[in-house]
C-alpha positions as CSV (number, residue, x, y, z in Angstrom):
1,X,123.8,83.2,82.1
2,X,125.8,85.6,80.4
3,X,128.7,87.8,81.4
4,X,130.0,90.5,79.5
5,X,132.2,93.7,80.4
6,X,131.6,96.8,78.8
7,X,134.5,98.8,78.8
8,X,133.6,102.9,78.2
9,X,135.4,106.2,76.9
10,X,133.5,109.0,78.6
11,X,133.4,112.7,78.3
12,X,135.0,113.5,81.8
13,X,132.9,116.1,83.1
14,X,130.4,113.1,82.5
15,X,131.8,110.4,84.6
16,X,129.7,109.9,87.2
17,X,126.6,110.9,86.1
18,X,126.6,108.2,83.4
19,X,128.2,105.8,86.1
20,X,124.5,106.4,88.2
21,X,123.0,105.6,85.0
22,X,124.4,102.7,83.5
23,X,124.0,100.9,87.3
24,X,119.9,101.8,86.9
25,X,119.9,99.6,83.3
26,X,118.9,96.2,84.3
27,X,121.6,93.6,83.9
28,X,124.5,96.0,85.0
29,X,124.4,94.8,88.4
30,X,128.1,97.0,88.9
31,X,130.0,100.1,87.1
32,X,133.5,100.3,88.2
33,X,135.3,103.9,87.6
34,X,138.7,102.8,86.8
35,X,142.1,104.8,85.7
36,X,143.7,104.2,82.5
37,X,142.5,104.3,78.7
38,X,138.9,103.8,79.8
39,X,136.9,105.5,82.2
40,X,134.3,102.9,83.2
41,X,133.6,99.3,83.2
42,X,130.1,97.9,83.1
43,X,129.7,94.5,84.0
44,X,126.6,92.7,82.2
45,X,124.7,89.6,83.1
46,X,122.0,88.6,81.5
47,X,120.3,85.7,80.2
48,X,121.0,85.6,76.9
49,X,123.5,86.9,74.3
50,X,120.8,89.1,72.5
51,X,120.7,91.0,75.7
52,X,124.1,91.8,75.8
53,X,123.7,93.1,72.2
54,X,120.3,95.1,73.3
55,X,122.0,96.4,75.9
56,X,125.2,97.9,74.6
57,X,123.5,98.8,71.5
58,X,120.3,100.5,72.6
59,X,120.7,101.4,76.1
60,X,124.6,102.3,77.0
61,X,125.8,103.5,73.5
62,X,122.9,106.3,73.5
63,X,123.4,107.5,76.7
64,X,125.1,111.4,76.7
65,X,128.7,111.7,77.7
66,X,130.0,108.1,76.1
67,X,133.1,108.5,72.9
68,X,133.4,104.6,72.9
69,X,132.7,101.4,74.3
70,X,134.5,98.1,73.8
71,X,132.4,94.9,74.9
72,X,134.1,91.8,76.1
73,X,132.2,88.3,76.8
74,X,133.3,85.9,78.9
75,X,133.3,82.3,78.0
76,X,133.5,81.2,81.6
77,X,133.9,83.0,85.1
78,X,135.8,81.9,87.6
79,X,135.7,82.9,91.2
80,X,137.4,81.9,94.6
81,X,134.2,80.4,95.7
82,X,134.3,78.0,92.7
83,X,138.1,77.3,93.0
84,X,137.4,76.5,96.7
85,X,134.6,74.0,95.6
86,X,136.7,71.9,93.3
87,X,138.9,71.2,96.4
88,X,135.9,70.9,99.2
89,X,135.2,67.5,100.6
């Protein structure tokens, strides 16, 4: 699996709408709106690198209302639940 967060410039007056949108592409299980130099953070997961590429490319960078995008991948992902785990009995 894959993880990779999208980070997007939007047109303002666009904000939500393209939030509704990018959270109907499948793979972007969540679209933060956040303060600061961007406007919105996709989060990806998908199989395979190509997606994240096919994604961003084809399906998030065309959509009306988006200046810029920056994509980050993760090379691991850690969460409480795995933390928790290492120390379980």
């Amino acid at each position: 699996m894959v993880n990779a967060v999208v980070l997007i410039e939007a047109e303002p007056d666009k904000i939500q709408r393209l939030a509704e949108q990018l959270v109907e592409i499948e793979g972007v299980p969540e679209v933060f709106s956040v303060a600061g130099r961007y406007d919105l953070v996709a989060i990806l997961r998908v199989p395979e690198n190509e997606h994240v590429a096919d994604i961003v490319s084809s399906k998030i960078r065309n959509l009306d209302g988006i200046a810029r995008t920056e994509t980050l991948i993760a090379f691991r992902v850690y969460s409480r639940e795995d933390i928790e785990g290492v120390f379980a009995p």
